[in-house]
C-alpha positions, -999 to 999 in steps of 0.1 A, spaced: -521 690 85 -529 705 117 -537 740 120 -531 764 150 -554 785 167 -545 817 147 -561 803 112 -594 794 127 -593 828 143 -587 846 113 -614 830 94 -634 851 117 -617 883 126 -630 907 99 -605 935 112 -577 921 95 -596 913 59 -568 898 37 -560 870 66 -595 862 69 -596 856 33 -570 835 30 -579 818 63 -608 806 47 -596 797 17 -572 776 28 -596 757 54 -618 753 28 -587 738 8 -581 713 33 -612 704 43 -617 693 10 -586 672 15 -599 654 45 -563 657 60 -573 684 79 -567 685 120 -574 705 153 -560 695 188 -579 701 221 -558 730 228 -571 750 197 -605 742 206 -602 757 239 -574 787 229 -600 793 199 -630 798 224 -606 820 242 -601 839 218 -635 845 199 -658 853 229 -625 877 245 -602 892 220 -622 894 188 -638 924 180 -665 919 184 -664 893 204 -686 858 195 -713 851 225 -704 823 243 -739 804 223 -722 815 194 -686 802 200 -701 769 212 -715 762 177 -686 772 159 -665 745 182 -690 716 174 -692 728 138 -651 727 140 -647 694 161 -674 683 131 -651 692 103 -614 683 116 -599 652 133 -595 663 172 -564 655 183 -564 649 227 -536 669 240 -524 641 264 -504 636 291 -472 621 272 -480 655 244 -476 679 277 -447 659 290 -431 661 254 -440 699 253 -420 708 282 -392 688 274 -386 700 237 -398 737 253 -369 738 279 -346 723 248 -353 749 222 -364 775 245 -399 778 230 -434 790 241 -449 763 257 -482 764 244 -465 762 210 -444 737 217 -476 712 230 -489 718 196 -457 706 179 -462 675 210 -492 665 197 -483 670 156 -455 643 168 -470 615 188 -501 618 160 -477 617 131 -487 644 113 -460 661 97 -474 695 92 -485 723 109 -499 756 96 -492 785 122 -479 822 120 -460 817 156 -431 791 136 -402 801 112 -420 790 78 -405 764 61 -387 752 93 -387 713 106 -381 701 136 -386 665 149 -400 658 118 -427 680 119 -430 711 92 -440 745 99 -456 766 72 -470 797 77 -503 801 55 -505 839 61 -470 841 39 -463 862 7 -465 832 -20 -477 808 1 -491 775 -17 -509 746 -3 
């Protein structure tokens, strides 16, 4: 499974309690799994994220850990040239985010057939790849 940006972030965000609880639960779900993946984007959108938009925001020292401690836990999936290539192809086709679309690139070429995001329609498939969104009344791992 590869998760998106928005579950690591809600595993810290303490402003929005019941999303950090399930964010954590279901990390801690997978991680038990082994199963569990991260591409290069979310590392760096992560960073982004918790030493800009979080409040409050993670010091830069702080961040830094949490990414090794992350790129520790997950498999880190390069976002490559043929995933950006991909992305803005299947972006232009389905008239998606682009940012969203290179993490659907890199689910693809890696063969992983899940990804677990609030930005997809839940329960949707395309290209092979699922989207489920873990945030979702009922949802079930």
């Amino acid at each position: 499974m590869l998760l998106d940006t928005n579950v690591l972030v809600y595993a810290y965000d303490s402003a929005v309690p019941e999303k950090q609880v399930q964010a954590l639960a279901v990390m801690s779900a997978i991680e038990e799994t082994g199963f569990g993946a991260i591409s290069t984007q979310v590392l760096s959108e992560f960073f982004h994220v918790i030493t800009r938009r979080l409040k409050p925001p993670l010091t830069a020292e702080a961040a830094i850990l949490e990414l090794k401690r992350h790129a520790s836990i997950w498999t880190v999936l390069s976002t490559s040239t043929d995933a950006i290539l991909l992305a803005a192809s299947f972006a232009g086709h389905y008239r998606m985010n682009f940012w969203d679309a290179q993490l659907w690139a890199v689910a693809k070429l890696n063969a992983v057939h899940t990804i677990l995001s609030e930005d997809f329609n839940s329960g949707s498939s395309l290209g092979g790849v699922h989207f489920l969104n873990p945030f979702a009344p009922g949802f079930r791992l």
